[in-house]
C-alpha positions in Angstrom: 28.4 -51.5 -54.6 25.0 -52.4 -56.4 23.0 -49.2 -57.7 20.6 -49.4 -55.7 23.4 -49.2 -52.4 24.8 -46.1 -54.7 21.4 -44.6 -54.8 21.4 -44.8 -50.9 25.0 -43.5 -49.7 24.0 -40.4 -52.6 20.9 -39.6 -50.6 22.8 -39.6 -47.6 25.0 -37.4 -49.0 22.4 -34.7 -50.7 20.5 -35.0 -47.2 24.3 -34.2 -45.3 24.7 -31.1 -47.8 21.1 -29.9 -47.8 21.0 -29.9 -44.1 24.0 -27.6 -44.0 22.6 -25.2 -46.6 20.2 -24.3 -44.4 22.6 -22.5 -41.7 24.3 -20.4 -44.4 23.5 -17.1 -45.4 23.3 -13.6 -44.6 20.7 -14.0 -42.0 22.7 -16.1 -39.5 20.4 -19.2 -37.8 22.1 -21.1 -35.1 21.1 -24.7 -34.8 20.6 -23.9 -31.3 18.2 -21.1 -31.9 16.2 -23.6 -33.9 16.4 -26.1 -30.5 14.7 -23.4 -28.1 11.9 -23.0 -30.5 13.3 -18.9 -31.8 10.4 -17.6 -33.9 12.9 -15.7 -35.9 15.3 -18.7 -36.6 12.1 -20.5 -37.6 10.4 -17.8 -39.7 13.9 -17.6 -41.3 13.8 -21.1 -41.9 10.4 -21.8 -43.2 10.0 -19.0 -45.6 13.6 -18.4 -46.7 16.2 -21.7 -46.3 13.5 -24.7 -46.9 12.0 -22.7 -49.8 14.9 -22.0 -51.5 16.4 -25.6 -50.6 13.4 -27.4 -52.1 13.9 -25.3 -55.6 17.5 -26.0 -55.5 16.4 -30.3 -55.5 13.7 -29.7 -57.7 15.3 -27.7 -60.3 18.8 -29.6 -60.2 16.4 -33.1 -60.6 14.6 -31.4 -63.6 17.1 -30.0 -65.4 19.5 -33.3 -65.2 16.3 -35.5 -66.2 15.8 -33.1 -69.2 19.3 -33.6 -70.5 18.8 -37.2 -70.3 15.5 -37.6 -71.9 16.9 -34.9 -75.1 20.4 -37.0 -75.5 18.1 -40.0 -75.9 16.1 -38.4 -78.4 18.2 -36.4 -80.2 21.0 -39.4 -80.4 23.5 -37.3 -79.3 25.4 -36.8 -76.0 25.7 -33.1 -75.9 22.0 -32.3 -76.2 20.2 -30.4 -73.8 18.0 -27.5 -73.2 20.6 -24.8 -73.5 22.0 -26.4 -76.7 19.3 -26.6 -78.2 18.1 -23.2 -78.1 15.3 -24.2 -75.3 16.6 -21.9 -72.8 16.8 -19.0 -75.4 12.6 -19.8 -76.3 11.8 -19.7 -73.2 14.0 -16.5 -72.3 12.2 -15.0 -74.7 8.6 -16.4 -74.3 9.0 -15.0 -70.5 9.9 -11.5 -71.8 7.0 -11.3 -74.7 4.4 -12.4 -71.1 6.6 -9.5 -69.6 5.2 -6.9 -72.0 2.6 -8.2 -73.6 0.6 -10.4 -70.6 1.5 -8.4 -67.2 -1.2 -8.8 -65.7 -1.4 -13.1 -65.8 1.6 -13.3 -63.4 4.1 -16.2 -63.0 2.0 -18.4 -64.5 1.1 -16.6 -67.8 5.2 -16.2 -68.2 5.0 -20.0 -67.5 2.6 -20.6 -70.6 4.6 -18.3 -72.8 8.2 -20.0 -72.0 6.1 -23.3 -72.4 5.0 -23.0 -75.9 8.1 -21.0 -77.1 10.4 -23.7 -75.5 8.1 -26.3 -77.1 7.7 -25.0 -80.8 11.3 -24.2 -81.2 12.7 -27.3 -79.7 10.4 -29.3 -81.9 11.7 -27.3 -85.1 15.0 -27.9 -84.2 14.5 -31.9 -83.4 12.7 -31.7 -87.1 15.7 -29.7 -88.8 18.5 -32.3 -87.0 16.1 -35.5 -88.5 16.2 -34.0 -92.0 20.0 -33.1 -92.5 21.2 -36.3 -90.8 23.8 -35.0 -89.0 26.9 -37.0 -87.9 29.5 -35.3 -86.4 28.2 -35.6 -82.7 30.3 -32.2 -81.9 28.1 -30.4 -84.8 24.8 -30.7 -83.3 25.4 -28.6 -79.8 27.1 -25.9 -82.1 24.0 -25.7 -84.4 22.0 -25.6 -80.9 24.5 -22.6 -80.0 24.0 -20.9 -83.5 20.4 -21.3 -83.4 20.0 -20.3 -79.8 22.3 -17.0 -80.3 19.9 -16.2 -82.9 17.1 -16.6 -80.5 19.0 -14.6 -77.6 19.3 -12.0 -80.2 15.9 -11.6 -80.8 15.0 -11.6 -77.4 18.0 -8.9 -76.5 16.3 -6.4 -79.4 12.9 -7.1 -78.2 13.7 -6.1 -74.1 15.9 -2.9 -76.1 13.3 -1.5 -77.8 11.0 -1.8 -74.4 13.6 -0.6 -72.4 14.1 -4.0 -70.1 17.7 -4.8 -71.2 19.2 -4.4 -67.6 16.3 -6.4 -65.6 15.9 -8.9 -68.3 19.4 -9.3 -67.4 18.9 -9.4 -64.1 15.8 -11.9 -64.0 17.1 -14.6 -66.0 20.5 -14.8 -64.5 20.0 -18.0 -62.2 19.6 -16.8 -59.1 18.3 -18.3 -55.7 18.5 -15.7 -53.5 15.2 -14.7 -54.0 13.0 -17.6 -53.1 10.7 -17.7 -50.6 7.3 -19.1 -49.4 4.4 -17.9 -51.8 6.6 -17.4 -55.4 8.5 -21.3 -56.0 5.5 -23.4 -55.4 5.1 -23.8 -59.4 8.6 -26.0 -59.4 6.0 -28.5 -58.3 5.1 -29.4 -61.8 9.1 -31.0 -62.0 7.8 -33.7 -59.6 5.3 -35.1 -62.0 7.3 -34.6 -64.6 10.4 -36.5 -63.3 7.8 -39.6 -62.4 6.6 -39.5 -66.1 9.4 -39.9 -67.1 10.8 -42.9 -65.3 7.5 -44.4 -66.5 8.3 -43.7 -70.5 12.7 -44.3 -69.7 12.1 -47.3 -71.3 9.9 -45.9 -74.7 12.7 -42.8 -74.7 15.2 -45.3 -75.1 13.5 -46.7 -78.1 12.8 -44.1 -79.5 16.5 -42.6 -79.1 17.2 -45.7 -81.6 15.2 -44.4 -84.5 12.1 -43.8 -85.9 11.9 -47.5 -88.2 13.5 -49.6 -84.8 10.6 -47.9 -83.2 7.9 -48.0 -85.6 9.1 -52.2 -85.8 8.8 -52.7 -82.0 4.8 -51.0 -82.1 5.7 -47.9 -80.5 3.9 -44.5 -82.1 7.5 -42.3 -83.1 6.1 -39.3 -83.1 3.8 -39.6 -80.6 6.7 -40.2 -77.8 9.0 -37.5 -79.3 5.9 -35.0 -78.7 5.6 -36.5 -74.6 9.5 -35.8 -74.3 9.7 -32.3 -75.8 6.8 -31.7 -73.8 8.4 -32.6 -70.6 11.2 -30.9 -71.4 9.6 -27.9 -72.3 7.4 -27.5 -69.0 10.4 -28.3 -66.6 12.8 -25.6 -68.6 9.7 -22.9 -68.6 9.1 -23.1 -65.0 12.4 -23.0 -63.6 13.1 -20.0 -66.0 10.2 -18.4 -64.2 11.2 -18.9 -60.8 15.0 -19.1 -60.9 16.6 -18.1 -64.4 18.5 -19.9 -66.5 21.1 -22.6 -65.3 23.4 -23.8 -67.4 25.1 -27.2 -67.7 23.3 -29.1 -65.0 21.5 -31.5 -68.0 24.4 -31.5 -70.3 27.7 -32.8 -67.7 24.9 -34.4 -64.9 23.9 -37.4 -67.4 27.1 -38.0 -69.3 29.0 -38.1 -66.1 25.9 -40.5 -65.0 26.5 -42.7 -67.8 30.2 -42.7 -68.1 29.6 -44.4 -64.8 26.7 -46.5 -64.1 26.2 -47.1 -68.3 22.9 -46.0 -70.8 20.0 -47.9 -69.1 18.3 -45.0 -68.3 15.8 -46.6 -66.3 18.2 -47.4 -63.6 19.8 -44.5 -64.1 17.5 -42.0 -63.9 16.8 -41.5 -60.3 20.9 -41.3 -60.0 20.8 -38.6 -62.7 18.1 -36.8 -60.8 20.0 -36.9 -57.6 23.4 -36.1 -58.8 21.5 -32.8 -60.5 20.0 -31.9 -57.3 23.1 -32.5 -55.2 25.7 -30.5 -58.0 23.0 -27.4 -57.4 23.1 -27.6 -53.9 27.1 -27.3 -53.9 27.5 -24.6 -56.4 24.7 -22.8 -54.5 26.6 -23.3 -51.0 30.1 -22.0 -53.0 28.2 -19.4 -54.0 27.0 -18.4 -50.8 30.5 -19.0 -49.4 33.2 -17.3 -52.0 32.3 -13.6 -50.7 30.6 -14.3 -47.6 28.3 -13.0 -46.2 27.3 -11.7 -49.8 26.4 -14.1 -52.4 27.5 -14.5 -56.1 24.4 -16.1 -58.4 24.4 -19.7 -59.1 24.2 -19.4 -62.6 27.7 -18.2 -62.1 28.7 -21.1 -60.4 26.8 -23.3 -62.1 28.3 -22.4 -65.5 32.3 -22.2 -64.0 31.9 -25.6 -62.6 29.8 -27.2 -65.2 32.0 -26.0 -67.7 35.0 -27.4 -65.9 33.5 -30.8 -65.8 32.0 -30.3 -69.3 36.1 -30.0 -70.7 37.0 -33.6 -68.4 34.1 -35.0 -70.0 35.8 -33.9 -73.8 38.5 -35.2 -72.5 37.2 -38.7 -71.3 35.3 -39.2 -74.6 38.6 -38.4 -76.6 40.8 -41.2 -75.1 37.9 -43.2 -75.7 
């Protein structure tokens, strides 16, 4: 099968598993409900399952192109926004908005996770280009280090203000939430998924080093600024609206690329799907394990991931 056939029969299946995600949940809608026109299977529908199915897709895409775009950066196949203490910044830009900021709303939290996400992620891509690290294991651990570090600082601050239990609570990735009127800023992930199938190409470059680069006319720093800045917006608003979910960009491209190769420019859109469909089923196991209750996603997300993340140890071992 040619990519572009792959790319087709994986729509297919995201649209088969979507669909279905639709009918399951505490709220039972029957498909035949839907067919007679019931304004409660519809209401349900509309401002519950469709919201919540189009943050799934949007934050799976996001998260998945993120990993790619900071493996290619960083030179390293383990990088991503929870191992490089992005997830941590912007868990604790979102709390600071919390206290200090209440009255902006979603989106001052937004702005907050944005420019903590983006200042420490940049310091960290700065502190990797100076010690020169080799080991490709080492880097994720130093992400690790430095984002327990960052957790920490964030766990004291919600202590002393006494919001250790719903920090907890609002940063666990959760879905069940979601509806019409407070998801809508998972929007911005569109753009930023086109952008950067327009720059795949330039990441790639850059992901070589800054003198191969510099030699084929393109600015170094300039591009590394454009992909922590991507990076940084899509992890800031899907901490907003959904909490933190890990492993979707660290297993979704290296599975990817073990694959379909390292051209990220064909590979992309594949990464972005398979993110999108992998959140959809550990949402609908979720949904299914203790039915009709639901267990959070970051749960599933993170047993899952982290059971794919040990194959793909594993693979790169025997290789």
């Amino acid at each position: 099968m040619t990519v572009k056939s792959q790319l087709l029969f994986l729509i297919l299946i995201t649209l088969i598993f979507a669909f279905s995600s639709l009918f399951l949940g505490v709220a039972e809608v029957p498909f035949q409900a839907l067919i007679n026109g019931s304004q409660d299977a519809w209401f349900t529908v509309l401002t519950s399952r469709i919201p919540r199915l189009f943050s799934l897709i949007l934050a799976g895409a996001g998260l998945a192109v993120c990993g790619v775009i900071l493996q290619q950066v960083v030179q390293n196949k383990f990088a991503e926004p929870a191992t490089i203490g992005g997830l941590d910044a912007a868990k604790l830009g979102v709390l600071i908005a919390v206290i200090q900021w209440p009255e902006f709303g979603i989106q001052g939290k937004a702005l907050s996770a944005l420019l903590f996400c983006l200042l420490t992620s940049s310091f960290f891509v700065l502190f990797l280009r100076q010690i020169r690290i080799k080991s490709t294991i080492l880097v994720p651990v130093l992400g690790l280090m430095y984002g327990s570090v960052l957790s920490a600082i964030a766990n004291f601050y919600a202590y002393q203000n006494n919001l250790m239990q719903n920090m907890q609570a609002w940063l666990l990735g959760d879905f069940s939430k979601v509806i019409q009127g407070n998801y809508e800023v998972l929007y911005f992930i569109l753009p930023i998924v086109i952008i950067a199938y327009i720059f795949a190409q330039r990441f790639s470059i850059i992901g070589m080093g800054e003198s191969v680069a510099t030699s084929l006319g393109l600015n170094y720093f300039a591009m590394m600024s454009i992909a922590l800045f991507i990076v940084s917006l899509c992890v800031a608003t899907i901490m907003v609206t959904v909490g933190s979910l890990p492993f979707v960009g660290l297993v979704i491209p290296n599975l990817v690329a073990i694959r379909y190769g390292d051209n990220i420019q064909k590979t992309l859109p594949l990464s972005a799907l398979y993110g999108a469909l992998f959140l959809i089923i550990c949402d609908i196991i979720g949904r299914l394990i203790i039915y009709p209750f639901e267990i959070p996603i970051g749960l599933t997300s993170g047993g899952i991931g982290g059971l794919l993340f040990l194959l793909i140890l594993k693979k790169v071992k025997q290789q």
